[in-house]
N, C-alpha and C positions, 0 to 999 in steps of 0.2 A: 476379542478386543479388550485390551486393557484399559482402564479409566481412574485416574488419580484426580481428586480434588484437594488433594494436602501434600504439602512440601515435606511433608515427613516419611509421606505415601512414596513418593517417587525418585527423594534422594537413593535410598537405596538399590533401587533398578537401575538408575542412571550410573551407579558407580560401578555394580556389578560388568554392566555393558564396558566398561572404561577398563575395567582390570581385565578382562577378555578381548581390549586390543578391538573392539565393535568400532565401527564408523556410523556414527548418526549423522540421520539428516532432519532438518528440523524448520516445518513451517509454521511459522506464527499467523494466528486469525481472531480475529474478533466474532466467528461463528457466521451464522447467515449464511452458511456455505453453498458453493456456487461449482460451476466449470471448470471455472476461472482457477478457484482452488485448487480443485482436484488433478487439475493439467501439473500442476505445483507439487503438491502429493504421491504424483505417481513420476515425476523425476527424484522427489528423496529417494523413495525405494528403489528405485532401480539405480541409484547411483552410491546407496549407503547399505550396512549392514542393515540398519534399525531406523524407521522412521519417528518420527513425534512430530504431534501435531497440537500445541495450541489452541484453547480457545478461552477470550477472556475478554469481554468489553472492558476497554482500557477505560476508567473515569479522567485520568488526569491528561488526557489528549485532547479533550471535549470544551472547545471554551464557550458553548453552547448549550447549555443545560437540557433545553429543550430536545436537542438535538441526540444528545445522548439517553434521554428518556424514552425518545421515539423508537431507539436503532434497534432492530429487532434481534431477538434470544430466541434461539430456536435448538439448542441443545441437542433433543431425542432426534429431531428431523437430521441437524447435523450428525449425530452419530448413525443414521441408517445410513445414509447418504455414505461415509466413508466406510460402513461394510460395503458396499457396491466396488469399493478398490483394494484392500484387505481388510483380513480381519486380525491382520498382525499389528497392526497400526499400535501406536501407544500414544494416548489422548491426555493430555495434561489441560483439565479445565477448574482454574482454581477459583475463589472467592475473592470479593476482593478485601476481606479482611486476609486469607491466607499469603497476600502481595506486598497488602500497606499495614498492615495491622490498624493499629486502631489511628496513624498516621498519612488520611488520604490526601497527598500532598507530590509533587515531580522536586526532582534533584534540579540543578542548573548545570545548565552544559554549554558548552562552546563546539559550533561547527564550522570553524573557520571559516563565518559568515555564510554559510549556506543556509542557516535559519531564517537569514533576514530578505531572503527572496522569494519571490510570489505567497507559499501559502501562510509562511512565515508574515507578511506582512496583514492578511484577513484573518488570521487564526493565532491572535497572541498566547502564547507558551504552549501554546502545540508540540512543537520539537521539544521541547524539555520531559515533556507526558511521551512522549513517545522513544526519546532515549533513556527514559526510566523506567519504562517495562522492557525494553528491549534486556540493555543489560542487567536488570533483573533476570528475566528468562532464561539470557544466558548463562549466567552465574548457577541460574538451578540445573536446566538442562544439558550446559555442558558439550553443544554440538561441533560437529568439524565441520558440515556446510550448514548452510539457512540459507533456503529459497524464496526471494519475493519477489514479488510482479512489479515489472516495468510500468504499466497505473500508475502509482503512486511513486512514479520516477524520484521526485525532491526527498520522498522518505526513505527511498533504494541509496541516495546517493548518501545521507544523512546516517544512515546504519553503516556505510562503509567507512563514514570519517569517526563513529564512535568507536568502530574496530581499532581503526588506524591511533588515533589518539588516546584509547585506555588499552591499548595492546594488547587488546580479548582473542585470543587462541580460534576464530572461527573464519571461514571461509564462505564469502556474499557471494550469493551466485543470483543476477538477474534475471527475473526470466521475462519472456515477452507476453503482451497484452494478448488476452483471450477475449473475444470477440463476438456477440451476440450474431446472427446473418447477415442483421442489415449494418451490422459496423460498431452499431454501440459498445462501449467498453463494459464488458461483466463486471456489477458490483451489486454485493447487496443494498445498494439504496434503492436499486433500480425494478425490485418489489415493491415500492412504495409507489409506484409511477401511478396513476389511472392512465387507461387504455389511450386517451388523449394524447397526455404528455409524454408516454411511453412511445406513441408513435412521432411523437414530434421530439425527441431526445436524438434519434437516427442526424436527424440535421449536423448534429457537432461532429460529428466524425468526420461526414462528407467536406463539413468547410473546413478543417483539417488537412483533407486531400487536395482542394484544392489552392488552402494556401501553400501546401509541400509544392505545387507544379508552379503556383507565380514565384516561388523564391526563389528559381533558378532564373529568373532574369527581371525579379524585382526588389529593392530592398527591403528591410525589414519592416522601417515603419511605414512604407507604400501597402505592406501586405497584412500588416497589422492595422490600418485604418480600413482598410479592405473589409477583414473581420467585422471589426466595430460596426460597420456599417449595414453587413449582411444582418448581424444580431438586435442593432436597432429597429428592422424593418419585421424583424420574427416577431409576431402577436403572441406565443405560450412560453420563450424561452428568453431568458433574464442575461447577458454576459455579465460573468461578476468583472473577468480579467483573461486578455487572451495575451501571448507573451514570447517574441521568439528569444531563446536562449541560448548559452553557451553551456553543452553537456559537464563537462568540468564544472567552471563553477560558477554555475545557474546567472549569470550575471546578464542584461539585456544585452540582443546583441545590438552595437551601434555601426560598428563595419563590419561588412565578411571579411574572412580569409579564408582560403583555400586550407589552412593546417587547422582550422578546428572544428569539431564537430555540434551541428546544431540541434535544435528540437523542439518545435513549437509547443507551448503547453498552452491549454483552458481550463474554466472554470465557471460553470454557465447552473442556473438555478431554473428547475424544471416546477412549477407551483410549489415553490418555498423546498424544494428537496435537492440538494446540491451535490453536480455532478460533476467528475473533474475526467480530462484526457491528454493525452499526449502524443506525439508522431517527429519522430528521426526524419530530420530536411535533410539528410546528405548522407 
């Protein structure tokens, strides 16, 4: 397995791949690595010549200091962890002087308002930290696909309008939520759980499912006070925001239609550790 932590390290392999006609596929992570990953990882490879993988706790995504203090680095674990799927794999884990240099700081971007919905509204300048490492990344790496998880739907849609609007050469490819047994969405926060809240996290999926079955013959905000309600009566888990939405763009919904596609998302805080979901109504 190959391992770059300098941009000087890995321009070279990158372009070598480029002038040999290579198709990479390239999943970006903040490390912690999980399943969830891996499920991601092993459609690059099997859909590209060359994989690359990412790992780099973004700073300028975190409008919670704390929060990014906490988020775990686990580097060597991550790296055994992807010998388990090859050992072709090419890892680009930089510093984050080798990102910002001595300027740890997000660009400003425009997503034709899809920043300003759901986590865009609890997490100020989040999307900006987050389309500034992206198209960084890509500008070093260079990929024809990038795979990420449905999870983090508002960031999946948000990486496709940076595509769209800086006309970056790469192809988003979705993928879907990977799933713990009992339903939880796989994330590395969800190591942080104690066994407690860890069992009592299962909750948000299920009222997920079952707000997917009253939407077919109840409105949104019937089904959304629904929610609220279950969540007021839960003693361990906190609703920040439950929210059904328009897949396009992210907007509340206030009527159905039959031509657009929905998708309830949450945001529910398990002893101060925050956990986010999502599920396709239609």
């Amino acid at each position: 397995m190959n391992i770059y932590q300098r941009t000087e390290e890995i321009d070279p392999i990158i372009e070598k791949l480029k002038s040999q006609n290579k198709t990479i596929g390239f999943v970006p992570t903040m490390g912690a690595l999980h399943q969830g990953h891996l499920s991601l990882i092993r459609k690059a490879i099997g859909q590209n010549d060359v994989a690359v993988v990412s790992i780099f706790v973004n700073p300028t995504q975190f409008n919670n200091q704390e929060d990014l203090k906490k988020y775990p680095r686990t580097l060597e674990r991550d790296l055994e962890l992807l010998k388990t799927v090859s050992n072709e794999i090419i890892v680009y884990a930089p510093s984050v002087k080798a990102i910002y240099g001595d300027d740890v700081s997000s660009g400003s971007f425009q997503f034709d308002g899809l920043e300003f919905e759901m986590e865009g509204k609890f997490r100020q300048g989040h999307f900006d930290g987050v389309g500034t490492i992206i198209k960084r990344l890509f500008e070093i790496l260079k990929p024809d696909n990038a795979y990420l998880g449905k999870k983090d739907f508002q960031q999946l849609r948000i990486i496709q309008k940076l595509v769209e609007n800086y006309h970056i050469p790469v192809n988003i490819i979705g993928c879907d939520i990977y799933r713990e047994k009992d339903g939880l969405a796989m994330s590395s926060r969800n190591e942080r759980l104690n066994p407690e809240h860890r069992k009592a996290a299962s909750f948000i999926y299920k009222t997920l499912k079952s707000a997917k079955k009253q939407f077919g013959t109840k409105s949104a905000n019937k089904v959304t006070e629904w929610v609220i309600n279950q969540f007021a009566k839960h003693e361990l888990l906190e609703l920040e925001y439950f929210i059904i939405a328009d897949e396009d763009t992210l907007k509340t919904v206030k009527r159905k239609s039959k031509s657009m596609s929905y998708r309830a998302f949450i945001a529910v805080y398990a002893d101060g550790i925050r956990l986010i979901d999502n599920l396709v109504l239609n």
